[in-house]
VMD Tcl script that draws the C-alpha trace (Angstrom):
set ca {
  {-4.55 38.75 44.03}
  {-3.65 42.28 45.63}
  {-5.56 43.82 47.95}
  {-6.55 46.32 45.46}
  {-7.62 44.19 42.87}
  {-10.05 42.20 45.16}
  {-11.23 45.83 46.33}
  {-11.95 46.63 42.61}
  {-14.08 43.44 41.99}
  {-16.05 43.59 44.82}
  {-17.05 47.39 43.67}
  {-17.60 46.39 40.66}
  {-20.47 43.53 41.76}
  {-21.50 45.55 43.97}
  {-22.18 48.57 40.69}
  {-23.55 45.72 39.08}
  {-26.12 44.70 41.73}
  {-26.65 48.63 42.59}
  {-27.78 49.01 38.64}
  {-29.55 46.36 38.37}
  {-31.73 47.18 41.30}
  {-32.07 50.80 39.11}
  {-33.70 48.47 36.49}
  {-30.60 48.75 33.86}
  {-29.99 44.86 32.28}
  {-26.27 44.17 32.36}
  {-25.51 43.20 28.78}
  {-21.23 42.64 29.50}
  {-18.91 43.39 32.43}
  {-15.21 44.39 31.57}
  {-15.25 44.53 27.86}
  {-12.05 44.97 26.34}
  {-11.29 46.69 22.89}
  {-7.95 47.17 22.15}
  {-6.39 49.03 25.41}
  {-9.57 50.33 26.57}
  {-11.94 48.01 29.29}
  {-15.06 48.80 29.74}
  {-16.02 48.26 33.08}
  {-20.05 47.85 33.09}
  {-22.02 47.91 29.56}
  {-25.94 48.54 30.78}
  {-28.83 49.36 28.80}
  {-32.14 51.39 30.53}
  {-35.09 51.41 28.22}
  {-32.90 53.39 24.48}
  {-30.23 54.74 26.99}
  {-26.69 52.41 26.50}
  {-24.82 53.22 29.70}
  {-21.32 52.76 29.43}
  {-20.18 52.80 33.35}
  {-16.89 53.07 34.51}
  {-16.48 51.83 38.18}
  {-13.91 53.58 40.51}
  {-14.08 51.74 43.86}
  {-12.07 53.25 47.27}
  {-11.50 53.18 50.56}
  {-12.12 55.66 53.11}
  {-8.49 56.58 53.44}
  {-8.02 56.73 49.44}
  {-10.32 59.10 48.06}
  {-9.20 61.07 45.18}
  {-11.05 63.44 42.82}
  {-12.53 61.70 39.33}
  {-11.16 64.04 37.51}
  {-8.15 62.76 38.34}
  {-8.14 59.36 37.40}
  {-10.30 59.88 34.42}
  {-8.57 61.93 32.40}
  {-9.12 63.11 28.41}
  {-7.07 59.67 27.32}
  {-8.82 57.25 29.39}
  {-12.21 59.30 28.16}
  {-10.81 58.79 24.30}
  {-10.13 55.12 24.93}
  {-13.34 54.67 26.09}
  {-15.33 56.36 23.63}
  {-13.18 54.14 20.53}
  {-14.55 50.98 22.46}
  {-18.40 52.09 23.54}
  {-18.24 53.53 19.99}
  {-16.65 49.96 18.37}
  {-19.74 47.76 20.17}
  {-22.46 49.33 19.35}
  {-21.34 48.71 15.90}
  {-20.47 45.42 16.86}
  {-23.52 44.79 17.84}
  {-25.47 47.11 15.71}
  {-27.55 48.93 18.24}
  {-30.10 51.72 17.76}
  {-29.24 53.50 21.29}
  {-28.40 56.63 23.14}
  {-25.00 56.14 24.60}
  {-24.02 57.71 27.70}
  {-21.22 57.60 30.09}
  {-21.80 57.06 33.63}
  {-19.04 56.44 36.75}
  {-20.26 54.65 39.40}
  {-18.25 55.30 42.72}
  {-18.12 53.09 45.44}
  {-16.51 53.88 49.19}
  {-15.49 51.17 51.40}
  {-16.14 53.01 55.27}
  {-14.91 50.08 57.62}
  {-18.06 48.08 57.21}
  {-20.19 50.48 55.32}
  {-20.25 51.22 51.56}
  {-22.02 54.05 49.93}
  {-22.55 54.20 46.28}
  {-23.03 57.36 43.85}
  {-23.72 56.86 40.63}
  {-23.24 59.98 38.78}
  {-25.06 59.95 34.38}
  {-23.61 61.79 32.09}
  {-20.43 62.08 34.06}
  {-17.78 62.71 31.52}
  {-19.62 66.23 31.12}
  {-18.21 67.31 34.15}
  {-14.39 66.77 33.71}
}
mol new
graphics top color blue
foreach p $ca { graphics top sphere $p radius 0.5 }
foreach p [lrange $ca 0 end-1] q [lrange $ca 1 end] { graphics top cylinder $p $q radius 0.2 }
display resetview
């Protein structure tokens, strides 16, 4: 596996361990409908977070708004949108990105709610 793939899963478990500590139950990790994945599917109390998961290292730090752009946001909306359908929840759903940043051997982790409002 490449270097940034293994990068990518370890952010991902460590989103997954940061949210859980946050109280949020995990209810799937990398969903896939049609070409969209959805990295972290979380519900909080009536709040469905649907959490995308951009991991980094120190040296590689871009801004979101620049790997999420409006067809990545579409593509995720047609898949949050087809399982809670699925599934037939009564939620809220929002979309959060979770970023973490690989320092050497530190990581820091924002988690930003709500974040496709600010693209």
């Amino acid at each position: 596996m490449a270097f940034h793939n293994d990068l990518g899963a370890k952010g991902e478990q460590i989103a997954v361990d940061f949210l859980i500590k946050k109280g949020y139950v995990i209810l799937e990790k990398n969903y896939r409908y049609r070409k969209a994945e959805l990295d972290i599917i979380a519900q909080k109390e009536s709040i469905l977070a649907i959490v995308e998961v951009k991991t980094r290292s120190a040296s590689f730090l871009e801004g979101l708004e620049q790997t999420i752009g409006k067809r990545k946001i579409q593509l995720l909306t047609t898949a949050a949108d087809f399982y809670v359908q699925q599934q037939d929840l009564e939620v809220d759903v929002r979309f959060d990105v979770v970023l973490v940043i690989f320092q050497g051997d530190k990581v820091s982790i924002e988690h930003w709610e709500d974040a496709f409002y600010h693209f």
